[in-house]
Structures are given as C-alpha cells and as structure tokens.
C-alpha positions as CSV (number, residue, x, y, z in Angstrom):
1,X,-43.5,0.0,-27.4
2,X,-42.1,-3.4,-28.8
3,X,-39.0,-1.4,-29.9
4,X,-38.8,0.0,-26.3
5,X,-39.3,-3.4,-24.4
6,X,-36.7,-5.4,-27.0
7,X,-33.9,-2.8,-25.8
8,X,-34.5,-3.1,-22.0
9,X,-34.8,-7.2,-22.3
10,X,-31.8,-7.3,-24.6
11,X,-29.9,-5.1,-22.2
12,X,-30.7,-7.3,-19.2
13,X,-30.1,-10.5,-21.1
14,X,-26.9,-9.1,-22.6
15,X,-25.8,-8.2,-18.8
16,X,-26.7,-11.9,-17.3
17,X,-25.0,-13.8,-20.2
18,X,-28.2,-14.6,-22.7
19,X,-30.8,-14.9,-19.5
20,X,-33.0,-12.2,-19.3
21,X,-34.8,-11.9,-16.1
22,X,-38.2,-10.0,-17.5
23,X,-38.8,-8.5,-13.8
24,X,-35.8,-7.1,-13.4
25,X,-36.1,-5.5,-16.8
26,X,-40.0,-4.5,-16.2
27,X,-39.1,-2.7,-13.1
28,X,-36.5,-0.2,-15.5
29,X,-39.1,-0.1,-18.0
30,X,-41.5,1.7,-15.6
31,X,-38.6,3.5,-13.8
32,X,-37.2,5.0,-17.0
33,X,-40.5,5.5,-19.1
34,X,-43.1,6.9,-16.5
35,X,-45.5,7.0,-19.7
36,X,-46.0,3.4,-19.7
37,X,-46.9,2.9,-16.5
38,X,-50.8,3.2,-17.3
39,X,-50.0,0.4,-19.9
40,X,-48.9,-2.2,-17.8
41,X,-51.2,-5.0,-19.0
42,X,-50.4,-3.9,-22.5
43,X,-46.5,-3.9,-21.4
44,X,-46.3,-7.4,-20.0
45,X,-48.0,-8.6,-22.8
46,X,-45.3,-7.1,-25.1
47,X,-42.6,-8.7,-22.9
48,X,-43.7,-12.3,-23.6
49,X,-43.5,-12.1,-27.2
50,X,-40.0,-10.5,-27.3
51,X,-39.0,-12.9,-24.5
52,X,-39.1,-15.6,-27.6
53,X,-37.7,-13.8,-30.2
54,X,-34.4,-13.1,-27.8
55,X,-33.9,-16.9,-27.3
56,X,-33.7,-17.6,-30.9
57,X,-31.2,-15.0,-30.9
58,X,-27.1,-16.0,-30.0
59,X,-25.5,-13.2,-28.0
60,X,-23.6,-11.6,-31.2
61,X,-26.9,-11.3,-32.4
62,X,-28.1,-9.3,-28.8
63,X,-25.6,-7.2,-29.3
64,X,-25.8,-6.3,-32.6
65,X,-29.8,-5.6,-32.1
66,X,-29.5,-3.3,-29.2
67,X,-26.8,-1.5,-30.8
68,X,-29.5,-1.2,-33.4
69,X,-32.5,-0.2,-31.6
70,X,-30.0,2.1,-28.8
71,X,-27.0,2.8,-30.5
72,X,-26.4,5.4,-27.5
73,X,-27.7,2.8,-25.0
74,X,-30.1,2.4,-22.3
75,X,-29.3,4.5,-19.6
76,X,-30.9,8.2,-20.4
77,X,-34.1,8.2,-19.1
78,X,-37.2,9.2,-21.1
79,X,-38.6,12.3,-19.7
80,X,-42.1,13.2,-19.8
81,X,-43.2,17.3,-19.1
82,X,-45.8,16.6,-17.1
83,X,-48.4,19.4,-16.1
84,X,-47.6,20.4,-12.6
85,X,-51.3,20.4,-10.3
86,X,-52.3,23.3,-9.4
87,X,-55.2,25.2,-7.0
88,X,-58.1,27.3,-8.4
89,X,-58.7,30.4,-7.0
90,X,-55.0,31.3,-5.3
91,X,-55.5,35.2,-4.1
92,X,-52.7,35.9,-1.8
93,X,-51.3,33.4,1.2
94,X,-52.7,30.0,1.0
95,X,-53.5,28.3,4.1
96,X,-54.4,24.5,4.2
97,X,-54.4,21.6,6.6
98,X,-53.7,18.1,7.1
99,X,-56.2,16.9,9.8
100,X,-55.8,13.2,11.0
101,X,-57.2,11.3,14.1
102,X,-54.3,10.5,16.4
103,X,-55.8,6.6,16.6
104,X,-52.7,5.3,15.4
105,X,-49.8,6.2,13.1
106,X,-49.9,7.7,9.6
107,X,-50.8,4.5,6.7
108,X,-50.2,5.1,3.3
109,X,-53.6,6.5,2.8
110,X,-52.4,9.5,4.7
111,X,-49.7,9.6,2.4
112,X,-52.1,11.2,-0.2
113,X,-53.3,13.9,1.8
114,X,-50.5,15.2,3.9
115,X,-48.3,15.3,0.3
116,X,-51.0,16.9,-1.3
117,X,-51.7,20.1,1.1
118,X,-48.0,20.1,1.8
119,X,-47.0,20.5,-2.1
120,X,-49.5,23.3,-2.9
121,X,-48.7,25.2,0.8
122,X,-45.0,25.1,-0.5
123,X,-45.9,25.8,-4.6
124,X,-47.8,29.0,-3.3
125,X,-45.3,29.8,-0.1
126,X,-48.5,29.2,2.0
127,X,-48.3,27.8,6.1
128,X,-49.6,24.2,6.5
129,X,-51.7,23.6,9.6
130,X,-51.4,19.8,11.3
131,X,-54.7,19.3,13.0
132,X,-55.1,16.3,15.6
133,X,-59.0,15.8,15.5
134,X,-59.4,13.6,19.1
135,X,-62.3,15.2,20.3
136,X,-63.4,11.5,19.9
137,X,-62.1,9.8,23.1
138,X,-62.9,6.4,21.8
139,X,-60.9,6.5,19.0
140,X,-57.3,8.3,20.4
141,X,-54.2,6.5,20.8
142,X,-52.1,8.5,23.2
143,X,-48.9,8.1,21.4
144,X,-50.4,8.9,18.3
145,X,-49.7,12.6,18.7
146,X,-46.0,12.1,18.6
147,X,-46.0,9.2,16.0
148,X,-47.9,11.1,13.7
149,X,-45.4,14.3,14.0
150,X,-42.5,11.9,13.4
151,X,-43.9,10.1,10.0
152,X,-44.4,13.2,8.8
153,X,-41.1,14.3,9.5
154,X,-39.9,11.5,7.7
155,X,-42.1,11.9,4.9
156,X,-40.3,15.8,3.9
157,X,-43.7,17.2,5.1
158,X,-43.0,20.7,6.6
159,X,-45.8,21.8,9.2
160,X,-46.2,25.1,10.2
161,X,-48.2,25.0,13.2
162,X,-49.8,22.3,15.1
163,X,-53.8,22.4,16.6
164,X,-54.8,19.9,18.8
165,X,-58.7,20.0,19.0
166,X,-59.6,18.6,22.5
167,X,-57.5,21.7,23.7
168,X,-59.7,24.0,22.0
169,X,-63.4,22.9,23.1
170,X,-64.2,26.2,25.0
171,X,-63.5,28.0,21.1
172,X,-66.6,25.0,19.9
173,X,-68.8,26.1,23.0
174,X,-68.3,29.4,22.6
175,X,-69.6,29.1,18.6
176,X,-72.1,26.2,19.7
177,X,-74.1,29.1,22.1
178,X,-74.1,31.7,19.4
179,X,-76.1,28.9,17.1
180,X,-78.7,28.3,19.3
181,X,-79.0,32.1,20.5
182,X,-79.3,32.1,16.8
183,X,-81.7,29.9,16.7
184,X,-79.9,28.1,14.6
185,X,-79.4,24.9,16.9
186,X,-81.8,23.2,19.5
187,X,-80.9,20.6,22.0
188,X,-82.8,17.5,21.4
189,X,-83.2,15.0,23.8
190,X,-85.7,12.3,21.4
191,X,-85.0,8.9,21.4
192,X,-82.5,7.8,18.5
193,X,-85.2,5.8,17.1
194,X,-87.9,7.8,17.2
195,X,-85.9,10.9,15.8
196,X,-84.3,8.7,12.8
197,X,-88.2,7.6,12.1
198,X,-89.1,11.2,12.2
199,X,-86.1,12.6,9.9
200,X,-86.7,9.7,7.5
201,X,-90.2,11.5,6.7
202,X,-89.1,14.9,6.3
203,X,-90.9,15.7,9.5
204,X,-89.6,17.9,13.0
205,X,-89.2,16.1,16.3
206,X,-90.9,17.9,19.1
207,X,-87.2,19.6,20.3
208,X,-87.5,21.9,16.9
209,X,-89.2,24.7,17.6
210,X,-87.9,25.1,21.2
211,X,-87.2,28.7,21.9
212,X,-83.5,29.6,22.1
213,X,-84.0,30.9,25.5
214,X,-85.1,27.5,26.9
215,X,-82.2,26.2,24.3
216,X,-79.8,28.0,26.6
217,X,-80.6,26.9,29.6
218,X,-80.5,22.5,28.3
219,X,-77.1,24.0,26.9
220,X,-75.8,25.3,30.2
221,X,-77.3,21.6,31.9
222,X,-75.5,19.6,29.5
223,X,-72.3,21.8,30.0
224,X,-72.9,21.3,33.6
225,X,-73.3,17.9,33.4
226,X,-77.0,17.6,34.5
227,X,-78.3,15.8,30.9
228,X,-77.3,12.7,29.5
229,X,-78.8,11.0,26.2
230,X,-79.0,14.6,24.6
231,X,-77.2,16.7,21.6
232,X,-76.8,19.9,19.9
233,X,-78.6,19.8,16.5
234,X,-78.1,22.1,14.0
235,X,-81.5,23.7,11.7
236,X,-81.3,22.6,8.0
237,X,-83.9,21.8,5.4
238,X,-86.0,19.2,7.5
239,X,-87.2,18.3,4.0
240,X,-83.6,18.2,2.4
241,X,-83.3,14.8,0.3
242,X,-80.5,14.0,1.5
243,X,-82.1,12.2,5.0
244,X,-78.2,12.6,6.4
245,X,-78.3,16.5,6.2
246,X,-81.5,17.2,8.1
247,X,-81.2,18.7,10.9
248,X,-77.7,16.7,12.0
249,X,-76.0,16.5,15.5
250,X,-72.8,19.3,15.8
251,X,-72.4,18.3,19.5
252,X,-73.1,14.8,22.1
253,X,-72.6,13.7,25.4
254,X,-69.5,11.4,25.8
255,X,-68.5,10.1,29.3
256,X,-65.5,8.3,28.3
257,X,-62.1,10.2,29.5
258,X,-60.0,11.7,27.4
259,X,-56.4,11.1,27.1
260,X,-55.9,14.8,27.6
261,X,-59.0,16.5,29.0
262,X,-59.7,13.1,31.8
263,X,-63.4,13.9,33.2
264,X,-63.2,17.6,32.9
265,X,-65.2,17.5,29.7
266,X,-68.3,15.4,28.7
267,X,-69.7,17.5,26.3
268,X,-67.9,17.3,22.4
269,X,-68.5,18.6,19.4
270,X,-68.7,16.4,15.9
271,X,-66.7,16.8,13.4
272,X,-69.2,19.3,11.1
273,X,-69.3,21.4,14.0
274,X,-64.9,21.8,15.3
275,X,-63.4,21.1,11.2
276,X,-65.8,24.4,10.1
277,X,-65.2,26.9,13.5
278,X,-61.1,25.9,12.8
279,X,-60.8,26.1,9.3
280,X,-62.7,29.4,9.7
281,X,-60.9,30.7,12.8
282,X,-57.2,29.3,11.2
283,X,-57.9,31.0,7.5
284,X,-57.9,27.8,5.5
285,X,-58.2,29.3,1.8
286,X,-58.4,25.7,-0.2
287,X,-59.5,22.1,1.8
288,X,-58.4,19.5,0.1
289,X,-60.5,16.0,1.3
290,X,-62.2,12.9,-0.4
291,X,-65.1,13.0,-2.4
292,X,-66.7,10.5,0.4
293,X,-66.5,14.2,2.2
294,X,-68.9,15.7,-0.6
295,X,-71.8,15.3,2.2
296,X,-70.1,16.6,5.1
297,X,-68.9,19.7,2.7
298,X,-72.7,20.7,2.4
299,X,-73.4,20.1,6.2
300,X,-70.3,22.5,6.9
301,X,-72.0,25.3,4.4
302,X,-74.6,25.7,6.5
303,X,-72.2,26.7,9.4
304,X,-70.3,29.0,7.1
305,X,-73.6,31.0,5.8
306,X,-75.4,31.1,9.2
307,X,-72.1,32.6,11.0
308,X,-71.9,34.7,7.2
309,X,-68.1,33.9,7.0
310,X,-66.4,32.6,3.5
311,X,-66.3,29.5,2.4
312,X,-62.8,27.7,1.2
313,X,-62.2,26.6,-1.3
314,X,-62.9,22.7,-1.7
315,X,-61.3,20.4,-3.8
316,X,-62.9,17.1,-3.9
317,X,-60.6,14.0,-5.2
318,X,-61.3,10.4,-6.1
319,X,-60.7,7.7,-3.3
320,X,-57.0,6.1,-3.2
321,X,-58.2,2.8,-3.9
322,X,-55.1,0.3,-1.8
323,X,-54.9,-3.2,-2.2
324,X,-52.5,-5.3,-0.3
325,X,-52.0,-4.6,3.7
326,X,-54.0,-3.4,6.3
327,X,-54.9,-0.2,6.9
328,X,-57.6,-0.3,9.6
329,X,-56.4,1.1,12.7
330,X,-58.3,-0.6,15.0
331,X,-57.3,-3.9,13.1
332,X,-53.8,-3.3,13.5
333,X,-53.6,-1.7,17.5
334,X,-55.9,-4.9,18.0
335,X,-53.2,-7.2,16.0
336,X,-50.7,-5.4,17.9
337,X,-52.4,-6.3,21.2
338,X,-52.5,-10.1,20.4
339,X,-49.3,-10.4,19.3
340,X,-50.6,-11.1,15.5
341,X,-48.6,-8.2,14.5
342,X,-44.6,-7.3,15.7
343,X,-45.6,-3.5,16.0
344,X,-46.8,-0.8,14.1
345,X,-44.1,-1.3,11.6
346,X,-45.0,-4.6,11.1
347,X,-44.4,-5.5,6.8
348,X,-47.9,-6.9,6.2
349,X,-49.0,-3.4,7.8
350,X,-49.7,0.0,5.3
351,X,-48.2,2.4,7.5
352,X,-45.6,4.6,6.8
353,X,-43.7,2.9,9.1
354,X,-43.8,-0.4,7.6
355,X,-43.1,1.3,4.3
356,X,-40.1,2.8,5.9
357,X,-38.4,-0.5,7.3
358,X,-39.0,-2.4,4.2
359,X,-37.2,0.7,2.7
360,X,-39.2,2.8,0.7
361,X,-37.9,5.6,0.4
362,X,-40.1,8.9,1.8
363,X,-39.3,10.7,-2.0
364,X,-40.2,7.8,-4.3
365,X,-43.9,8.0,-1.9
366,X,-44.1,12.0,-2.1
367,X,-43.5,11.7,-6.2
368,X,-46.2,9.3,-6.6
369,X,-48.9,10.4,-4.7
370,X,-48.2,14.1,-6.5
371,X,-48.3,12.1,-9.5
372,X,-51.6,10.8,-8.6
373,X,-52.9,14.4,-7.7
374,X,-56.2,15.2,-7.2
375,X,-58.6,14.4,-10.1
376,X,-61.7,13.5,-9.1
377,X,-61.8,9.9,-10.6
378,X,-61.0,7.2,-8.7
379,X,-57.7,5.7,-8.6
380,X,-55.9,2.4,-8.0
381,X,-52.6,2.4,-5.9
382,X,-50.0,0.7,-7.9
383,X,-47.5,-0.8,-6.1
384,X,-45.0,-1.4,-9.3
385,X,-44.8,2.3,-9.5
386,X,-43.9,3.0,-6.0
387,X,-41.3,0.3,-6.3
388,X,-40.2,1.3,-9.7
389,X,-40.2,5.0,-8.2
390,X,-38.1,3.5,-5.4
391,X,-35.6,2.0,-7.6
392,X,-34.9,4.6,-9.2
393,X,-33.4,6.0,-6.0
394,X,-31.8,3.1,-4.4
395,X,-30.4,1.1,-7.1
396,X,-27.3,3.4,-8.5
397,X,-26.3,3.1,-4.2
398,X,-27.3,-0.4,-3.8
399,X,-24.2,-3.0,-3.9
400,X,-25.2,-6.6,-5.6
401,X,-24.6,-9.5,-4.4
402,X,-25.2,-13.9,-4.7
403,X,-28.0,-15.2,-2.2
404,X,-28.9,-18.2,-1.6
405,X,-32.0,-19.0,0.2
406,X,-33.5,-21.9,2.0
407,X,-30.1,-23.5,1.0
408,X,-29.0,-26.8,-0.1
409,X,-25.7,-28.0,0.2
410,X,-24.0,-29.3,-2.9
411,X,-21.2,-31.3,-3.3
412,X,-18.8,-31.2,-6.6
413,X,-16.2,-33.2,-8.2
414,X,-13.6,-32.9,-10.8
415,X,-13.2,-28.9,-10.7
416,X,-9.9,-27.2,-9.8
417,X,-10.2,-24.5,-6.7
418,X,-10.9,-21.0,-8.4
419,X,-11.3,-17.7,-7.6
420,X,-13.8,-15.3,-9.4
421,X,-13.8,-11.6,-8.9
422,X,-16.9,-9.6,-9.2
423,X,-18.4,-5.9,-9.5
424,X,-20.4,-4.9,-6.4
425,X,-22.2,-2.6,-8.9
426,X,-22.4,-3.0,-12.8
427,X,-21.9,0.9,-13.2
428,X,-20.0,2.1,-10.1
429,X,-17.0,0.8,-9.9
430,X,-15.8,2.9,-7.4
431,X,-17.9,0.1,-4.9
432,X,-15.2,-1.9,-5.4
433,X,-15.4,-5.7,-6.4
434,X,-16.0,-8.8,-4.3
435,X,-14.3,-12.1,-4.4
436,X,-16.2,-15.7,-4.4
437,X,-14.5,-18.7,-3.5
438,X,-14.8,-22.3,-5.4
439,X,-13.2,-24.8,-3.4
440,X,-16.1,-28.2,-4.0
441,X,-18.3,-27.6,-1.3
442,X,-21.1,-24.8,-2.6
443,X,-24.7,-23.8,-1.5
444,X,-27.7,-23.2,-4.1
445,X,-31.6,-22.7,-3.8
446,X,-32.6,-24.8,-6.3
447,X,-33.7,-28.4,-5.7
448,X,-31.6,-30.1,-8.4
449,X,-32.1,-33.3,-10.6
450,X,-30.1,-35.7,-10.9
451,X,-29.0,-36.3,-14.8
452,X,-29.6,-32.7,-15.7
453,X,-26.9,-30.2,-16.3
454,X,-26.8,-27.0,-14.6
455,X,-24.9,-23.2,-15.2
456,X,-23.0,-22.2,-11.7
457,X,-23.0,-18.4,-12.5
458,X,-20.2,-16.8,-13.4
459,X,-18.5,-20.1,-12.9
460,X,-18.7,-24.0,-14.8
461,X,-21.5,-26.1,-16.1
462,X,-21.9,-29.2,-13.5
463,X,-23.9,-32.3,-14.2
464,X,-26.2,-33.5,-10.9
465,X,-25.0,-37.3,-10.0
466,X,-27.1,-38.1,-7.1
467,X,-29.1,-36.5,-3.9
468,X,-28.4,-38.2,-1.2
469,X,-29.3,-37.4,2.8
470,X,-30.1,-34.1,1.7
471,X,-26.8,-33.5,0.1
472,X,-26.8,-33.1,-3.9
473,X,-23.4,-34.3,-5.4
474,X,-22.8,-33.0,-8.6
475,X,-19.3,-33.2,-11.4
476,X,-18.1,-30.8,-13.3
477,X,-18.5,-30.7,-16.8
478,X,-17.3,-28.0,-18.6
479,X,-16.5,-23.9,-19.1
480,X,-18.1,-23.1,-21.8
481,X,-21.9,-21.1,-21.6
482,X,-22.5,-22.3,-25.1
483,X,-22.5,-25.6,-23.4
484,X,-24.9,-24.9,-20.7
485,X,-27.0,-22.9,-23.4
486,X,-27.4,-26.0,-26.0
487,X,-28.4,-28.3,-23.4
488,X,-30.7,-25.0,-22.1
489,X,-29.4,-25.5,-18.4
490,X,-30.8,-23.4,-15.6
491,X,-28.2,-20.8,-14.3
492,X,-28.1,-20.9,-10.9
493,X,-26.5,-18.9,-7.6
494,X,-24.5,-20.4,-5.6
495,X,-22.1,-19.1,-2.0
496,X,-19.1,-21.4,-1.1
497,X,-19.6,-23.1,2.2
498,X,-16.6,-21.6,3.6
499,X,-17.0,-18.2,4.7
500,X,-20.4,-17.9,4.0
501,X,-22.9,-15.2,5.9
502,X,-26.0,-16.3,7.6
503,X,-28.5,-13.6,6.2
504,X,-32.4,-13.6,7.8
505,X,-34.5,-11.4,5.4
506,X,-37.9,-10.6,6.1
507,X,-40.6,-10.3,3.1
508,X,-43.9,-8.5,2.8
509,X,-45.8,-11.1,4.3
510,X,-43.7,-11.4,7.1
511,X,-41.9,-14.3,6.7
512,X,-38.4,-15.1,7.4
513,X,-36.4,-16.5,4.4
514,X,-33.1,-18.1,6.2
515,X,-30.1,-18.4,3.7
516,X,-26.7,-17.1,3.1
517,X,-24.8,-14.4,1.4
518,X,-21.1,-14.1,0.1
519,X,-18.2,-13.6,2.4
520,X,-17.9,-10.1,1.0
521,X,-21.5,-8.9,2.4
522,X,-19.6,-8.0,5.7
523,X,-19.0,-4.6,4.1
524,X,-22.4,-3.4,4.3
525,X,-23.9,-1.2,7.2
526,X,-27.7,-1.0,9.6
527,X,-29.6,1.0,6.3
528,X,-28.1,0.2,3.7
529,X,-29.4,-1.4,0.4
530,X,-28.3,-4.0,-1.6
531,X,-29.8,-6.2,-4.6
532,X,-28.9,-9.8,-4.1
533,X,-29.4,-10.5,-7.7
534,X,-32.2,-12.3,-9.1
535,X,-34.0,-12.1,-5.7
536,X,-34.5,-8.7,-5.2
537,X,-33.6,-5.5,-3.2
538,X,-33.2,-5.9,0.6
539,X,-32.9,-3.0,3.3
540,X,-30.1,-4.2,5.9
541,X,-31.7,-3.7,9.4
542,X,-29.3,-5.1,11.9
543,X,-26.4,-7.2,12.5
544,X,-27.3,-10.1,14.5
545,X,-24.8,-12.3,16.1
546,X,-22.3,-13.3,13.0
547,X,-25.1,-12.7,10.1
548,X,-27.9,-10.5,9.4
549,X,-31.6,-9.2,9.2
550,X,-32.6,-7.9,6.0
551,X,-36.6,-6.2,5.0
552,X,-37.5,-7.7,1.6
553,X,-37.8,-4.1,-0.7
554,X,-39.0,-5.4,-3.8
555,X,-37.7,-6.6,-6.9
C-alpha cells in the first residue's frame, strides 16, 4: 500500500511543482484501486507519513522515485474481477418490482433498490414492475407519480410496466371477501386499546370467532360506508411471539380523499394485504426488500399459504446506512413549504435530484450501489466512493481552471506585464489551452501577511508589503520555485482583475461561495464540468447576467 500511495502523491506533487495536494491524490487512489476503498482509515494514515518523506525530497529526486516505483506510470487502472451478484433459485423469466410510495421524489435510499431489481431483471432478461403503493392518502404527493418515473429514467432504470395500487382496490376487495368467506379474516370493531391489551397476552378479542357469514355482511357495511372505527383482521397464531404478527389489520377505514380515487373509496387495504395479492397476481419470482421487512415477509406467508399460491423468492439485505442529508420526505416537502429548502433538488437534500444538479453522474450511483449488493450485513454509504466513482467519469471531460473565491484584491510592484499559457486539461490537449493575464492588479483567496513571501502559480514569488483598506500590496521578488521552496512559501491562485468572470458556486450545504474565474471560463456550456484546481469539481448550471452559477461536485 505505502508503495501504491508514494506513486499517486509523487505523481500529484510532480504535476503541481513539488506541492502535493493529498485530496486530490486520495480521490485517484480510490478511483483507480477499488480494493482500497474498505481501507480508507488505513489509507489516510499511509498518506501522512509519505506526505513527509516527499518534502525531504527535491523534485529530481520525485522523479527519479516514481520512475522507480511506476516506471510505466500512473494512469492504468488496477482492475479487480469482482464476483458479479447473482439470484438463487432463477427457473425461467424473472419478474421483480420496485415498489415506492409516491410521497415525494426518489432519495438516494431508493437508489439501492430500484438498481438492484433493475440489474438482476436485465442479468436474467426478466420484466421489472414499478409499483406506486398510495393506497395511503395521507402520505401521497400528487406529482410524485411523474417525479418518480422521471428519476428513474435518469437513473438508466428500464421499467417494464407501471401498477398504480389505488387503481386496483376492487382486485384487494375481491381477495379481502374470499379471506373472510374463508374464515380466514374477521372484521373487528374493539377498541385500539383494549385489542392491543388483549394481543399483548396472547388472548382473542370478542370479534374472533365471528362466523364468516356475519363477517360478510360488517364487510359489505364498511364497503358501503355504514362502519367507521373498524378493520379487516387477518387469523394467525394468536399466541405467535411475535405480538406484531397476531392476528394483524390487512384493511381500515380512511376518510381522507385520495388524490386519485376523491371520496369514492373509504375502505383500504395495508400494505401485507395489496404487496402479497400483486406480487402474486403480477408473477414476482424474487422480492428483493430490507431486512427491517423480515416481519412483514412472515405476515405476507400467511396470505400466500391460506390462498395456497407460491411464495417468491425473498432476499433480505442489510440497511443502507446514509449519513449526511436529509432523506425524510415529510421533512423535506415541509422544508419545501417554508421556504427552508429551494426545491426538491435542493444540495443539503438526498434525492436523486439533488445528486443530479450537484452532478453526480446516474452511472457512478448505479456502479456503487451494485457494488454494495445485497449481503445481509449492514452497510455504511460512503460518499468518497461515489465521488471517487464520479471522478472517474467526469474528470478526463472536465476542463481545469484558476478560482478565486471570496476574493481579495492585491496589488503588485516591480513585475513586467506577462502572459502565461496554460492546458485546459493535463492529458487532452485537444481542449485547447487558456491564457492568464499579469498586468499588477491580481485577485487571490488567501488572506496574506505582510513580510511573508508567497508562490503566484505558474507565475513569480511576491513578498507581501502592507494591507491596507482591504487592499494587500505586495513586490515582486523573484522567478525562481527553488526560491519560494527554501523560504517554504504558500503557492497560491490568483485571476487578473481585468477580464475576470464573476462565478457563484453553490456547495453541499447550500451556500454561495462568490469569486471569480479566468477570462477563458467563457468557453464552457449549462452542464458542463470543470475542476477549478485545488478547489474542486463544479457542475456549470446557468449563465447569469455576465458570470455564472456553478453546483459544488466534490473534490
């Protein structure tokens, strides 16, 4: 590993003129050896203690090591065969489903499972079902239905047919009456209380052994609309340990209307009751779902044996654990509502959307969470894999560029006018080059001392005379890097004045980082990315007025 991390630091420091930047070089390491993203504690560690052996080190002597360790040098990427997931039990077409509540749009936690059924329903050339499940009126955002269509869309998920459930609730009545006529279901009109007290013992409530003749006719009230504070329970073990799986509701009253349905349905069934009569009645083969589902999967068996049908397949995985933004729904519409948040695509948001206008790209998302698969441990989200993931795809495109933000002006005497021409990529230079301008009247980021010497890069060493009125005036000193090196002098960016681009970007948090890029930034386009160089990679949203508004990426 040391070996590894020297080459990738001595590369980077090599390419910014004996200054390594170690984030710039961890994000490659990850990129370009997958195996070491499990290691990343271990990794860092590593980085430090090279980090001091390359500043004893004179750049002949960078050279001349990473020639050493990468005589071929750094750009082959180490691949890893990694064991392609697969599904037990495949007999002929596979059918599976991706069943979300249209409360909102997709989050990254959706990510996971729409990837997931829509990998294996392409490995085995299966059909993919999308299943809105709103027969909870409460909890349905009426735009949902199409939001959730279009991030999947833009995720490279290919569905096959599209169920929405409140349109199918005469298929759950119709399956609700042959329970009871069963005898497999009773309505129950006990008070919550009392029946929880009841169920917490092991013991019936006085609705049990109702016969499923008189069952009928409570159904055919409720259907009517003649009962409130009832449901539709469904017969299990009333001495089952589990307290949750005795005897549970499969349908309820709800008064609220419905987005689609209005008032013309008050009776709905609960999600044990519609997920098993679909995934029955649609031929799912495998169900992919949490292991926070394990419950509900046990509930559901007692649907599948009573009715005699088979089971799918179900394959339980460990919960996605995600920290960062927010992924309630309710938190964000009600965010949304106040004005907290700008939108659903807000950056301190975890929806797909967000993801999207900070510019993630939908691939480097859809590699990951197939990476992640579906073992049954849980996992942590790690965020330097997407981005490193990301990279990958957006650097060899990405043009770099000089940014200077939160700017102070800075004013410098004694240096000739000069031009400097530069790469817009260090591999492609096809992108063409830009030009920067020196003509005594620069910007820079820094808050500079006065005494100390500083590195202009790409440019002269300048010594800092005086701040004054929130200008800095500064002299030039010398050329030469070896110069700026001895007196170890911070190498800083810096745009002329003249010409400069107002540039606006926007980072995870949300907050606006005012500054300004080189004249030459003009060239790029709404989408594109770019790396402003030591700062990070930026998504160009729009053009506003003579600058622009940029979505912080990542580093």
């Amino acid at each position: 590993m040391k070996d590894t991390v020297m080459a990738y630091l001595l590369e980077n420091s090599i390419k910014f003129k004996g200054k390594p930047n170690p984030k710039a070089a961890m994000g490659k390491i990850l990129g370009e050896n997958p195996d070491l993203r499990s290691k990343i504690k271990e990794v860092n560690q590593v980085i430090s203690e090279v980090l001091k052996e390359i500043e004893t080190m004179s750049l002949e002597e960078q050279h001349a090591k990473l020639s050493e360790l990468a005589p071929k040098g750094m750009g082959q990427k180490t691949e890893r065969k990694r064991k392609e997931i697969e599904l037990k039990n495949v007999k002929g077409n596979v059918v599976m489903r991706f069943a979300p509540n249209p409360s909102g749009p997709l989050h990254i936690g959706h990510a996971r499972a729409s990837v997931l059924n829509d990998f294996f329903s392409k490995k085995y050339n299966g059909k993919l079902v999308l299943r809105l499940e709103d027969t909870d009126a409460k909890r349905v955002l009426p735009e949902a239905y199409e939001m959730i269509q279009e991030d999947l869309k833009w995720l490279g998920v290919k569905v096959d047919e599209v169920i929405v459930q409140s349109e199918r609730l005469e298929t759950y009545y119709e399956y609700g009456r042959k329970l009871i006529e069963m005898g497999h279901a009773y309505v129950c009109d006990c008070d919550a209380d009392e029946f929880r007290t009841l169920r917490e013992q092991g013991l019936p409530c006085k609705c049990r052994d109702t016969t499923p003749e008189e069952n009928i006719v409570l159904w055919e009230k409720m259907l009517a609309g003649e009962l409130d504070n009832v449901a539709v329970r469904l017969k299990t073990d009333i001495a089952h340990k589990n307290p949750s799986i005795r005897d549970f509701p499969i349908f309820r009253i709800e008064r609220t209307p419905h987005p689609k349905n209005g008032t013309k349905y008050h009776v709905y069934p609960l999600m044990n009751l519609s997920v098993t009569v679909d995934d029955h009645l649609l031929g799912m083969t495998h169900v992919l779902r949490g292991k926070d589902h394990i419950v509900n999967t046990e509930k559901q068996e007692y649907i599948y044996n009573y009715f005699g049908w088979d089971i799918p397949e179900y394959v339980h995985y460990g919960i996605l654990k995600i920290e960062g933004p927010v992924l309630s729904t309710s938190k964000m519409h009600a965010g949304i509502l106040s004005g907290e948040y700008s939108g659903w695509d807000d950056a301190r948001l975890g929806t797909l959307r967000a993801l999207r206008k900070r510019g993630i790209r939908p691939e480097a998302l859809y590699k990951l969470m197939v990476e992640i698969g579906i073992k049954q441990a849980d996992v942590r989200f790690a965020w330097e894999n997407l981005y490193a993931a990301n990279k990958d795809i957006i650097d060899k495109d990405a043009r770099r560029f000089f940014f200077v933000e939160r700017p102070k002006k800075v004013v410098i005497s004694g240096a000739e006018n000069r031009k400097i021409d530069l790469r817009m990529h260090p591999d492609r230079s096809e992108l063409g080059n830009r030009e920067l301008s020196f003509d005594g009247e620069i910007y820079v980021s820094d808050d500079l001392e006065a005494g100390k010497m500083y590195r202009l890069m790409e440019l002269f060493n300048i010594v800092v005379e005086k701040v004054e009125n929130d200008i800095i005036y500064a002299k030039y000193d010398s050329d030469d890097f070896s110069i700026a090196k001895s007196n170890k002098a911070s190498i800083i960016h810096w745009i002329p004045v003249k010409d400069s681009i107002p540039v606006t970007v926007i980072d995870e948090n949300a907050e606006k980082i005012e500054g300004f890029a080189e004249k030459d930034f003009s060239v790029v386009k709404e989408d594109d990315f770019v790396q402003f160089e030591r700062f990070g990679f930026v998504r160009i949203d729009k053009k506003v007025d003579n600058g622009y508004t940029c979505y912080f990426t990542h580093k």
